[in-house]
Residue, then its C-alpha position, 0 to 999 in steps of 0.5 A: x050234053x057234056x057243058x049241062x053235066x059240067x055245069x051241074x058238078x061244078x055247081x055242086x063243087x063250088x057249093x060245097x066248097x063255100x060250105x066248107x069254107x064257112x064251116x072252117x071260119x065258123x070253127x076258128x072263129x067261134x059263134x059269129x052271132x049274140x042274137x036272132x038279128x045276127x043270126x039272120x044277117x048270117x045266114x043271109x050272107x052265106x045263101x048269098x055267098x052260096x047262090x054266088x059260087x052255084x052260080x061261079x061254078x056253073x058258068x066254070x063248068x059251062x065254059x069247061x065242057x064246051x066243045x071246041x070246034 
């Protein structure tokens, strides 16, 4: 039970995690798009690198709330 509560908050940690770093960039680094075909191509980048750190810090938590005996 503790590795499935692990999982999920370290899910969501990694998840808002990535979002955090996207916004920063986004901030410093001004509107990444001149168009929709821009648009699209970032926003499939940033549900990639999303699934990508749900995915990351699911296994983390997992690994983490394992019980060691």
């Amino acid at each position: 039970m503790r590795a499935v509560v692990f999982s999920i908050v370290f899910a969501a940690v990694g998840l808002i995690l990535c979002y955090g770093v996207f916004y920063i960039i986004g901030t410093i680094g001004g509107p990444f798009h001149q168009g929709e075909d821009d648009a699209s191509r970032n926003i499939r980048i940033f549900l990639l690198a999303s699934a990508g750190s749900i995915i990351a810090g699911g296994l983390t938590g997992f690994m983490l709330g394992r019980s060691r005996r």
